[in-house]
C-alpha positions in Angstrom: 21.2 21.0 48.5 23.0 24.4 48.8 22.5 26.1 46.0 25.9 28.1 46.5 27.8 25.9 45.6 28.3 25.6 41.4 26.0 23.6 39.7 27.8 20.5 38.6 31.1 20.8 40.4 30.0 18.9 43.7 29.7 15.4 44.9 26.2 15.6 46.9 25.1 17.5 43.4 25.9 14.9 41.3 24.4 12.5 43.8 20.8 14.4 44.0 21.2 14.4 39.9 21.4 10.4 39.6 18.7 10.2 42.5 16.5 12.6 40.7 17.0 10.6 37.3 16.6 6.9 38.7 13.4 8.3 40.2 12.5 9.0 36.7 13.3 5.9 35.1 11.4 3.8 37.9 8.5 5.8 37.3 8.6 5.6 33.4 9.2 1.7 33.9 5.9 1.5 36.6 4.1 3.3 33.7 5.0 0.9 31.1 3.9 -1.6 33.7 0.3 -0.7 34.6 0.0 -0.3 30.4 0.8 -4.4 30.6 -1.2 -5.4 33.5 -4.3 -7.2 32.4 -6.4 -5.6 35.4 -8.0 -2.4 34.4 -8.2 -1.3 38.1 -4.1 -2.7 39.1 -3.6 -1.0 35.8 -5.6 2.2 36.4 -4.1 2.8 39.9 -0.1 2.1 38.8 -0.7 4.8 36.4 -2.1 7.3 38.6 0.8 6.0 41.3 3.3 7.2 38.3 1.7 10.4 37.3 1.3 11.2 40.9 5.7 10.4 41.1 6.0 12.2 38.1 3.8 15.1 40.0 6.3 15.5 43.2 9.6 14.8 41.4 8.5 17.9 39.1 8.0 19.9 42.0 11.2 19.0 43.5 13.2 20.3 40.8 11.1 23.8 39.6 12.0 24.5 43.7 15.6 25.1 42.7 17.0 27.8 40.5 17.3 26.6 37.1 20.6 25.0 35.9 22.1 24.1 32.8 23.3 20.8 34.0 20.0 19.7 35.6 17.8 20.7 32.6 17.8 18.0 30.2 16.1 15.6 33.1 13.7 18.5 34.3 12.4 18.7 30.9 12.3 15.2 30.2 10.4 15.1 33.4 7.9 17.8 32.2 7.1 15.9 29.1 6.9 12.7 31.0 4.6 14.1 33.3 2.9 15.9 30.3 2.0 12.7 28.2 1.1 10.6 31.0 -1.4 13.4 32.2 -2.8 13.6 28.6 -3.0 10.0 28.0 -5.0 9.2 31.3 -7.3 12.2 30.5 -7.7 11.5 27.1 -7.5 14.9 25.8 -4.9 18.3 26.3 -6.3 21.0 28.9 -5.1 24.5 29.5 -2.9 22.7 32.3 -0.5 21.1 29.6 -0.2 24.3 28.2 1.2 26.0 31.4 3.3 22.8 32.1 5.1 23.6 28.6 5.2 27.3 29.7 7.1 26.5 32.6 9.6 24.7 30.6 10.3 27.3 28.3 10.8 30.0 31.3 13.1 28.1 33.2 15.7 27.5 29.4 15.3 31.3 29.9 15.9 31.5 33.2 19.8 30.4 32.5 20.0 32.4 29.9 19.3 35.1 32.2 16.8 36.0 29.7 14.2 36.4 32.6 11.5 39.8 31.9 8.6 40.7 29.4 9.4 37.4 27.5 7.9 35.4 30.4 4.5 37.0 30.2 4.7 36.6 26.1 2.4 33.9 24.1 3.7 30.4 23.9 4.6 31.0 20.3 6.9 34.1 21.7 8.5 32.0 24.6 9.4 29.7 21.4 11.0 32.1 19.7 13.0 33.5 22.3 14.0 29.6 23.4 15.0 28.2 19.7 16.8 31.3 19.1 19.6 31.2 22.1 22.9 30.7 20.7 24.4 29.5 23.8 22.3 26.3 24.2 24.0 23.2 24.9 24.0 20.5 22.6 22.6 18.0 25.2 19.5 20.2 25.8 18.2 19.5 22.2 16.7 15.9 22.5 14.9 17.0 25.4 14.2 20.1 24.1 12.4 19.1 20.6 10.4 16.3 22.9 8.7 19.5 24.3 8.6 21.2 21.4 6.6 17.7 20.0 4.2 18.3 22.9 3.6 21.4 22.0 2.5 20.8 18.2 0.6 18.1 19.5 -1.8 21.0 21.6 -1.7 23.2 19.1 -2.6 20.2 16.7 -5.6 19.2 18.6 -6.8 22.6 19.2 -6.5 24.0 15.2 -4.0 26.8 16.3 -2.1 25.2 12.9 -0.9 28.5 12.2 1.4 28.7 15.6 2.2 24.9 14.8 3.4 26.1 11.4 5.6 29.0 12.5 7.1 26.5 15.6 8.0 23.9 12.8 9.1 26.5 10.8 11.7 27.5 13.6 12.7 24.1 14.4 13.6 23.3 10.7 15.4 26.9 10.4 13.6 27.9 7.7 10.5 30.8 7.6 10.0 31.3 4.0 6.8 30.9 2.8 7.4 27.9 0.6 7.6 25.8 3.6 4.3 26.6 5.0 3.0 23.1 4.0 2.2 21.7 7.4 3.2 17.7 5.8 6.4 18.9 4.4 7.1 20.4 7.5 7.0 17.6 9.9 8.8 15.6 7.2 11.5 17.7 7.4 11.6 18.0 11.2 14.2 15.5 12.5 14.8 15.6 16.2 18.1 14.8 17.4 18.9 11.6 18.4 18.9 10.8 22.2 22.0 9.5 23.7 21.5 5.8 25.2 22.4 7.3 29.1 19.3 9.7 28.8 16.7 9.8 30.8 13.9 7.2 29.7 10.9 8.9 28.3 7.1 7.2 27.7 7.5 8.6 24.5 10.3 10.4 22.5 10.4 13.3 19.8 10.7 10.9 17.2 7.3 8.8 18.2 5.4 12.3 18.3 6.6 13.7 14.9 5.1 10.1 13.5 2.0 10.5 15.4 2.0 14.1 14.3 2.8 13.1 10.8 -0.5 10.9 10.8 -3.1 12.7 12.9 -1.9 15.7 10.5 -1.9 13.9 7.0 -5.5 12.6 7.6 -7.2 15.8 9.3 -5.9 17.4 6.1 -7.2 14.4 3.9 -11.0 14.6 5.5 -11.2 18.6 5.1 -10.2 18.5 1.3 -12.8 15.2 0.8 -15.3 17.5 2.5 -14.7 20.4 0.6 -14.2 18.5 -2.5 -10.7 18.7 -3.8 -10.7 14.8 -4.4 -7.1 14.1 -5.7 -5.7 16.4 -3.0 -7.5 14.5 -0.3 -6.8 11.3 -1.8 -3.1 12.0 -1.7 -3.0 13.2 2.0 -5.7 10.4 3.0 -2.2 8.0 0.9 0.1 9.7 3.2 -1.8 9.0 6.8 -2.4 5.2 6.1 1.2 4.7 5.1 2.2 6.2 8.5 1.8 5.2 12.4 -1.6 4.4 11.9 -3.2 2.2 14.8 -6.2 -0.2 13.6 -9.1 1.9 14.9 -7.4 4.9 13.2 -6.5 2.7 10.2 -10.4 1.9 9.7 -11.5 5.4 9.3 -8.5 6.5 7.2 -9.6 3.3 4.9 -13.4 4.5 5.0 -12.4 8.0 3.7 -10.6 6.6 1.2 -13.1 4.9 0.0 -15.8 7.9 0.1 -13.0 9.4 -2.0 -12.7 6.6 -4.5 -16.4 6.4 -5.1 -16.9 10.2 -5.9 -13.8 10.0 -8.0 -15.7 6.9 -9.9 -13.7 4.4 -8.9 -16.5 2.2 -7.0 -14.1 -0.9 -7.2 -11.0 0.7 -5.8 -13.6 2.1 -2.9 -15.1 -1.5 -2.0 -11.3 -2.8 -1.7 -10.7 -0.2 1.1 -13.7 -0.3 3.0 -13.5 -4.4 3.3 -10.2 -3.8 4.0 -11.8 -2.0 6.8 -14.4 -4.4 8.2 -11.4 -7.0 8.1 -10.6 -8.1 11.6 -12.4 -5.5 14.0 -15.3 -5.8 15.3 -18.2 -4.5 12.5 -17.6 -0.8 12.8 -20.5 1.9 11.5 -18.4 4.6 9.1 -17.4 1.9 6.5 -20.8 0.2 6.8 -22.5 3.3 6.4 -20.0 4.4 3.6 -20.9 1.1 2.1 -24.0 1.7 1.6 -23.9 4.6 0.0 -21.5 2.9 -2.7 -24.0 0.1 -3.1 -26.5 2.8 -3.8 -24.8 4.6 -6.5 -24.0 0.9 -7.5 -27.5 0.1 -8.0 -26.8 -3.3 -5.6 -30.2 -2.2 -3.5 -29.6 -5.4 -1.4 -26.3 -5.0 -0.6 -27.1 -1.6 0.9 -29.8 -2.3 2.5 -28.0 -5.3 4.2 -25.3 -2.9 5.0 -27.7 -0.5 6.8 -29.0 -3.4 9.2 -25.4 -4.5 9.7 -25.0 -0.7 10.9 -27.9 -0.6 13.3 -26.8 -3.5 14.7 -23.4 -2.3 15.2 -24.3 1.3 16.6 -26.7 -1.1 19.1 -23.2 -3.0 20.3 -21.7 -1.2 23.6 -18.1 -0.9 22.2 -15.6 -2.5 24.4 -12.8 0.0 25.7 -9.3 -0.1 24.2 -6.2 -0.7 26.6 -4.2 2.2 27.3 -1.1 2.8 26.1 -0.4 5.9 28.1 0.9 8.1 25.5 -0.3 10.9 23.0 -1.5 9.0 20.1 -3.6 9.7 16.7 -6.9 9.6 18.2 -6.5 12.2 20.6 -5.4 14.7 18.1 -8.3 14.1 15.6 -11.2 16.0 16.0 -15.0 14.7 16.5 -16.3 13.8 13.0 -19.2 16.3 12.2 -22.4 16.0 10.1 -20.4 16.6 6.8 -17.8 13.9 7.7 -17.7 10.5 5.9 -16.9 9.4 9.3 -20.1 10.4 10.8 -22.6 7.6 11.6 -25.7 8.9 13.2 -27.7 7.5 16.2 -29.6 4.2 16.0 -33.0 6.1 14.9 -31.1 8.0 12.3 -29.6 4.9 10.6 -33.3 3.3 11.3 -35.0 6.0 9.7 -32.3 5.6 6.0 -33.0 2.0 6.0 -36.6 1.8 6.8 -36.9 5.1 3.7 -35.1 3.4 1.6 -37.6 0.2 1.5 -40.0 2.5 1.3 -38.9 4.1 -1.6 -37.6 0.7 -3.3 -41.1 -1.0 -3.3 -40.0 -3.5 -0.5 -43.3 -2.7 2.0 -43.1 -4.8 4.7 -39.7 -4.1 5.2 -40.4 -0.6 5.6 -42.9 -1.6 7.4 -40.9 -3.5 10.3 -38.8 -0.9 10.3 -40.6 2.0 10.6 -42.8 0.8 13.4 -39.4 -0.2 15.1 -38.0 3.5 14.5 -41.4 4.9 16.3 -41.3 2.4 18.9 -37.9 4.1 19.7 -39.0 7.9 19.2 -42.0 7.3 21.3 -40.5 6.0 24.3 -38.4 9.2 24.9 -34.8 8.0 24.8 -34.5 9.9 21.5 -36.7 13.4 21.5 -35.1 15.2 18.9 -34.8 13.4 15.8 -33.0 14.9 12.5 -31.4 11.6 10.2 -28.4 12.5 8.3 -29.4 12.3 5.4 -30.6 15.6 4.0 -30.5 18.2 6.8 -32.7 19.7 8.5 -34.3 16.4 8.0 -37.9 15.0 8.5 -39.7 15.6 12.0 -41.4 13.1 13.3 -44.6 13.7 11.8 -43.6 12.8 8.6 -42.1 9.8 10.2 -45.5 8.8 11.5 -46.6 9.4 7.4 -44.2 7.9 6.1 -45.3 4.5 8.1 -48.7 5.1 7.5 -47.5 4.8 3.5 -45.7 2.3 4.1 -48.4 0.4 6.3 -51.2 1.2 3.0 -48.5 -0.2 0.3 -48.0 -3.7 2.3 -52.1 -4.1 2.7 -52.2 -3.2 6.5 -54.7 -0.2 6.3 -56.2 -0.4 9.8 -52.7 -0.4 11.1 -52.2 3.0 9.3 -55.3 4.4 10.2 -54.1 3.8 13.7 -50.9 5.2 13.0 -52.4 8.2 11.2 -55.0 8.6 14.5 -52.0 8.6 17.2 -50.5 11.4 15.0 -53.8 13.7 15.0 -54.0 12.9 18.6 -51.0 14.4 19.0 -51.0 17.3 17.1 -54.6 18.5 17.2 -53.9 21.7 18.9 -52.4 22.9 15.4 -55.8 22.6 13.7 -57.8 25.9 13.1 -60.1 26.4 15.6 -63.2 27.9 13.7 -62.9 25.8 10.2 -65.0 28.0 7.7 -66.8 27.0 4.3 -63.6 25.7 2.4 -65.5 28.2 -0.6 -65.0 31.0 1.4 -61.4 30.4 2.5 -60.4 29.4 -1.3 -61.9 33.0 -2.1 -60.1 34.7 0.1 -62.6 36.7 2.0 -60.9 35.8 5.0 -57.4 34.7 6.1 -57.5 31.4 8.0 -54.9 30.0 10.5 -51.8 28.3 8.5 -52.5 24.4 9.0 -48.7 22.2 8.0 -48.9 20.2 5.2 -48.6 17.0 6.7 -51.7 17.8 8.4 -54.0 17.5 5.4 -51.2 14.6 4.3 -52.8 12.6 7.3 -56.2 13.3 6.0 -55.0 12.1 2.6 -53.4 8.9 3.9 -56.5 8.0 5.9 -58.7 8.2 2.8 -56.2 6.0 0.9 -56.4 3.6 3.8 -60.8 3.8 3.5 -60.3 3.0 0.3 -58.4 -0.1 1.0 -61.0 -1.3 3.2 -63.7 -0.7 0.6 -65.5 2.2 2.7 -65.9 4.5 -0.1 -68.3 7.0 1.7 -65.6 7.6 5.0 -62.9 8.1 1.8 -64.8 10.8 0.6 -65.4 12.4 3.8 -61.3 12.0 4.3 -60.9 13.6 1.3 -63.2 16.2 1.6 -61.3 17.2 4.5 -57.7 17.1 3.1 -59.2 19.5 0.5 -60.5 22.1 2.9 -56.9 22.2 4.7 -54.9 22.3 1.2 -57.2 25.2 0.6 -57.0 27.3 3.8 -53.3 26.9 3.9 -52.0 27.1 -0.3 -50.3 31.2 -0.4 -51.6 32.4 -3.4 -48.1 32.0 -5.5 -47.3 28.7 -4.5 -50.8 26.9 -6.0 -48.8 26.1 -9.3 -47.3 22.6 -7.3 -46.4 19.5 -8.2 -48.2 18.2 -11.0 -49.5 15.1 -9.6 -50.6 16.7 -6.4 -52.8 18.8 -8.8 -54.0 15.6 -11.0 -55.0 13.6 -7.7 -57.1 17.2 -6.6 -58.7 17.4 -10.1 -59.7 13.4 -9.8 -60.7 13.9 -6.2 -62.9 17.0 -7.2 -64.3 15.4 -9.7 -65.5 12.4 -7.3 -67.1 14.7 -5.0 -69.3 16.4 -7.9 -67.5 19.8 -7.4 -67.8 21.3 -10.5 -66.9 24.5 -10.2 -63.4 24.1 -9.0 -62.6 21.4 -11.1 -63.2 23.3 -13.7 -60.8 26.3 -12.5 -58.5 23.4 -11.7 -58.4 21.7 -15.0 -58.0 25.3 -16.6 -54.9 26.1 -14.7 -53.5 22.4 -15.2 -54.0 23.3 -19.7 -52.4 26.7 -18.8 -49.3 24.7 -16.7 -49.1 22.2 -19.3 -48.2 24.9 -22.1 -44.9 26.0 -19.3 -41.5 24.4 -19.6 -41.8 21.2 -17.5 -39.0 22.0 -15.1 -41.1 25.2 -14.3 -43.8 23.0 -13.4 -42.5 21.0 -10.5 -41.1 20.6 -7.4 -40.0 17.9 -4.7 -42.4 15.9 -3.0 -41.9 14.3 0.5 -41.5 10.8 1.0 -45.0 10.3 2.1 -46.6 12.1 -0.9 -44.8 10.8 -3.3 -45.5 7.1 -2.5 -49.5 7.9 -2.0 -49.1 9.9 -5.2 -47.0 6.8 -7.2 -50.8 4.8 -6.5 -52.4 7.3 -8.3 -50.3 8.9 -11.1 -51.8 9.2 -14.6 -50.2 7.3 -17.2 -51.1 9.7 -20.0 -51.6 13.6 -18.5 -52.3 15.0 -22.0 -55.5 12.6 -22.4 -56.4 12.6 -19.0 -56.6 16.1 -19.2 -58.2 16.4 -22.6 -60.7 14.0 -21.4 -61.8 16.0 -18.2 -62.2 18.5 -20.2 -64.7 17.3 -22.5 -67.0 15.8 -19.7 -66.6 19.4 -17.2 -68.1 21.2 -20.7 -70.8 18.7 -20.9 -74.1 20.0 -19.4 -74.9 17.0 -17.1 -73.4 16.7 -14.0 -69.5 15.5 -13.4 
């Protein structure tokens, strides 16, 4: 085509222009095909066949000089090509960007607006675009489809201060009482396209829902996560009334429901999250969001039956959803993090809640099976970093391995834990001291020993519990004797005012071993402690400890102390 000749005014032009456009439509209509065809390869290979067509009719028309009269279809085009490319990649890459560049530069380009602008920001380009006077009317459909494109990037990259200022300029108005991103989209109405357009995948108006969505419920999870509830609530209202497709439907339902519950309306929240299991496969974020309201319902279980439902769901391969080749909610939300309602953990995460929370609800051999399941899994190396979700940073695994040996001692099954506690030692050996001295001498201070982790003398601990089971009272002792000479080497002198129980558990344990001396200095600090206010006087326990200590705690620590103290100030040995 001679590009002499005026754009519009000739025959063969007008002829290249209805080529150009049916070449369009056939390849939107092959698009919408492949999305219909129930092979995923026929499907997968009609859809590249179109973006590829979408690909060299592009390049076709960015090889002419920009005209008015061709525009509306090379945009149209672009945004074609645009969503297609998107949807089959599953995500917006710097390339879309430049695709929407090019756009914008060539609505310049006859404007004779051509210079500085072009090497400007996208937001600049915008500017320059949505402020030309001499636009056409029949530019606009095409031109806010771009313009939906473009929010959509900047939506799914959190540049919602550009998306702002662009819906801000679309809706004429850049006060700063219509900086709220919701209203905004509310108020953007793209024009209507006329029914001899070009056929699009997917038109301005379908993006602005989408938009209105994917926007609505980012904003609902980032107010439920920082805690302004009614705010979040009402966004979390707004994307669930919108185009909300049923995997996106499930999460918005699950955050509503988190909301609910720490509002304190645990009823409300249950509707919404088995409105949420309802027809889908079981999905993890409203099981695991169940549980959690079964928790603060007291229902133990109901939660813990929702936490196996959820290991067996995050053990289910999830089978792939069909293509629709366009931009849709999903790929503008972002990946749920640690602090999201939405986030589920991996299979040993989930594992490790359910098999603590037997643990810590009596149930034994429940925890048991579970925790031996959860080491089975840690030990085989498909999982080697381990940190559950429940209270970051989390227990390693060596508390893991304590917290079965517990768990194996409550439910009867002592040689089990002694094996458990043996393959943990084995492990970890090279963190013992080397040169163990007198645990006297360390206690005094005459010279600093290595630091030794807690759950080190904790394994000690456990393994004397689990002698004691087995009715070896002499290998207890020794057990003990060596938990003591750890706690000793490694207690900094201003943390040895602990946990109370700890300290009653020492003072019994001392007293067993006939060490007089130091239960006495014990027993003197435990009166002095007693006379503190009692939330100066403790601290959290781990798991572990607290369920040896629960086997052990005194019923009455005023008599139990008052009646060591008699027999330490009695001349006969303890």
């Amino acid at each position: 085509m001679s590009h002499q000749t005026p754009l519009g005014s000739s025959v063969p032009q007008v002829n290249c222009l209805d080529l150009w456009r049916a070449e369009n439509d056939r390849l939107v209509r092959q698009a919408k095909v492949a999305q219909d065809s129930g092979l995923s390869l026929r499907r997968q290979q009609l859809a590249q066949d179109a973006l590829e067509g979408f690909r060299g009719l592009l390049h076709s028309l960015l090889g002419l000089p920009a005209a008015v009269l061709v525009l509306p279809l090379e945009l149209t085009v672009i945004c074609n090509f645009t969503t297609l490319k998107v949807s089959l990649a599953q995500g917006f890459t710097e390339d879309q960007a430049q695709d929407i560049q090019h756009g914008l530069e060539r609505v310049l380009e006859t404007q004779k607006q051509l210079g500085p602008r072009l090497e400007g920001r996208l937001m600049e380009l915008w500017n320059s675009v949505l402020h030309v006077s001499s636009l056409p009317p029949e530019l606009l459909p095409a031109l806010h489809h771009l313009a939906g494109l473009q929010a959509a990037l900047w939506l799914s990259t959190d540049r919602l201060g550009d998306l702002t200022l662009l819906l801000q300029t679309l809706n004429g108005s850049q006060s700063e009482a219509s900086g709220d991103l919701l209203l905004l989209l509310k108020t953007w109405n793209p024009p209507a396209k006329a029914s001899d357009d070009p056929l699009t995948l997917q038109d301005a108006q379908g993006l602005r829902d989408v938009l209105l969505t994917a926007s609505a419920f980012r904003q609902g999870l980032q107010e439920l996560i920082t805690g302004s509830l009614p705010r979040a609530l009402s966004s979390l209202y707004e994307a669930a009334s919108g185009l909300c497709p049923r995997p996106v439907l499930v999460q918005v339902y699950t955050a509503l429901g988190t909301c609910l519950r720490k509002m304190g309306s645990p009823q409300r929240a249950l509707l919404y999250l088995v409105a949420a299991l309802k027809g889908e496969s079981i999905c993890g974020p409203p099981l695991l969001e169940a549980s959690r309201l079964y928790r603060q319902l007291g229902n133990t279980a109901a939660e813990l039956e929702s936490l196996e439902l959820l290991v067996e769901a995050l053990n289910v391969i999830p089978s792939s959803e069909v293509p629709h080749f366009l931009i849709e909610v999903e790929l503008l939300l972002p990946r749920p993090d640690p602090a999201s309602p939405l986030h589920c953990g991996t299979p040993s995460q989930v594992k490790y809640l359910l098999a603590s929370r037997c643990l810590q609800m009596g149930r034994a051999e429940d925890a048991v099976e579970h925790y031996l399941d959860l080491l089975a899994l840690l030990l085989d190396g498909s999982e080697p970093k381990f940190s559950p979700p429940t209270c970051p940073p989390g227990p390693c695994m060596p508390e893991v391995f304590l917290e079965a040996a517990a768990a194996l001692i409550q439910a009867g099954r002592a040689q089990d834990a002694l094996t458990v506690c043996e393959e943990l030692l084995s492990r970890t050996s090279s963190l013992l001291p080397k040169m163990p001295q007198p645990w006297k001498d360390a206690r005094k201070g005459t010279k600093e020993s290595p630091q030794c982790p807690s759950w080190v003398s904790a394994t000690y601990l456990l393994q004397g519990q689990a002698w004691v089971q087995l009715g070896d009272q002499k290998q207890a002792i020794s057990e003990f004797s060596r938990c003591l000479e750890l706690l000793f080497r490694d207690t900094p002198k201003d943390k040895e005012q602990g946990n109370g129980d700890a300290s009653f558990h020492l003072l019994q344990t001392l007293k067993r071993l006939d060490r007089r001396d130091e239960a006495t200095a014990l027993w003197q600090k435990l009166e002095a402690q007693a006379k503190l206010p009692q939330e100066n006087a403790t601290w959290s326990l781990p798991l572990y400890l607290e369920t040896c200590l629960s086997w052990i705690r005194p019923p009455d620590r005023e008599a139990l102390l008052e009646e060591f103290g008699t027999s330490l100030q009695e001349p006969c040995d303890l």
